[in-house]
C-alpha positions as CSV (number, residue, x, y, z in Angstrom):
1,X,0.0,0.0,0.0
2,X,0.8,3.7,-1.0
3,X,-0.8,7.0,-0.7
4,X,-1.5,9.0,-4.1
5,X,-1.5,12.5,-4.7
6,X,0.4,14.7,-6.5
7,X,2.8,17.1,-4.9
8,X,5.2,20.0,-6.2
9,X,8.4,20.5,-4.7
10,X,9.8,24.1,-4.7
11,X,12.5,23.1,-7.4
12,X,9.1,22.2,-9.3
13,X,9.2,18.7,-9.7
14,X,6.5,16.8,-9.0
15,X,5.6,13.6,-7.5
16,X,2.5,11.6,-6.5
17,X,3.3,8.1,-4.9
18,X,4.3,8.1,-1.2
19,X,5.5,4.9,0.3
20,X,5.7,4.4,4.4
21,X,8.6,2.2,5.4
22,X,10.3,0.9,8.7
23,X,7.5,1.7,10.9
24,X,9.5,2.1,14.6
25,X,6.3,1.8,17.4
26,X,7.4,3.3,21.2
27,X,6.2,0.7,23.4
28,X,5.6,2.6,26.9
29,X,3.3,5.1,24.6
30,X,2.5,3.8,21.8
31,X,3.9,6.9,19.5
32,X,6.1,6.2,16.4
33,X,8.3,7.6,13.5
34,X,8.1,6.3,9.9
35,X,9.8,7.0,7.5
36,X,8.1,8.3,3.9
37,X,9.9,7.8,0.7
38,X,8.8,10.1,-2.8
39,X,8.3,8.9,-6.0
40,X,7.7,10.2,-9.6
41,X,4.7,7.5,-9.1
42,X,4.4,4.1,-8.7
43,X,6.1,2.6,-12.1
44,X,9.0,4.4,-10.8
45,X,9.0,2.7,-7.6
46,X,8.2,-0.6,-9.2
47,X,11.2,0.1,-11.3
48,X,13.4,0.3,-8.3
49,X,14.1,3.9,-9.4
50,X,15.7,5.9,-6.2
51,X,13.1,7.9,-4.3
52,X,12.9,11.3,-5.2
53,X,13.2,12.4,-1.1
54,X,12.0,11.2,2.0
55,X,10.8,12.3,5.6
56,X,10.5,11.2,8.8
57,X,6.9,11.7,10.0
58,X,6.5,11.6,14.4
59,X,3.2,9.8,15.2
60,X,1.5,10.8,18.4
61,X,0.9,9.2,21.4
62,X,-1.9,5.7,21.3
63,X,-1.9,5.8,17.4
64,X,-0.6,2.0,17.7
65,X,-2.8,1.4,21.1
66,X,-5.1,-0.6,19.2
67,X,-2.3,-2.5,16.7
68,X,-2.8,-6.4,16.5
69,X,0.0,-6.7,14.3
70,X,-0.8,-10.6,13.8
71,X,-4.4,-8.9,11.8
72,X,-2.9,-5.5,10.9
73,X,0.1,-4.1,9.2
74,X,1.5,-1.1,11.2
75,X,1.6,0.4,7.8
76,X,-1.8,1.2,7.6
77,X,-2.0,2.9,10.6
78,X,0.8,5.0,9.1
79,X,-1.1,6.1,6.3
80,X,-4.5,7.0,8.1
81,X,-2.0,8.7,10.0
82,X,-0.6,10.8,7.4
83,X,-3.9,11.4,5.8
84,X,-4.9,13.7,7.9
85,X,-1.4,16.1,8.0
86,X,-2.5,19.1,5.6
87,X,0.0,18.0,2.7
88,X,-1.9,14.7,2.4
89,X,-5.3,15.6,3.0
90,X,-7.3,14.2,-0.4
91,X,-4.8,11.4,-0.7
92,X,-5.8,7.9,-2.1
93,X,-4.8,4.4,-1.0
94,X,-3.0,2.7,-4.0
């Protein structure tokens, strides 16, 4: 899974598939980091064409208090995650 949308970087290139990798959950509170990788879009990814950039995105507090990880990727959590962050508010799950 991925999140789609097209976004223009200040140099002016633009890229629209976002890929969450290495997922790191605190235990004592549940918060995270996870790491976000850009791509042109998802042919480039599939390619194994190098990322365009990345960021580290801090989850709060309890956003993995309800994570069954043998039913639920941590992933997805992630995403809804990110989804609601301004820059990928009207995103789609590819």
């Amino acid at each position: 899974m991925a999140l789609q949308k097209t976004i223009t970087m200040a140099s002016g290139v633009s890229y629209n598939y976002h890929k969450a990798e290495s997922p790191k959950i605190n235990s004592s509170d549940k918060s995270g980091v996870a790491v976000v990788k850009f791509y042109i879009d998802s042919a480039a990814r599939l390619a194994g064409k190098k990322e365009l950039g990345n960021k580290v995105y801090k989850l709060p507090a309890n956003t993995f208090s309800q994570l069954n990880l043998s039913q639920t990727d941590a992933r997805d959590l992630v995403y809804l995650h990110l989804k609601t962050l301004p820059e990928f508010i009207g995103a789609t799950n590819v």
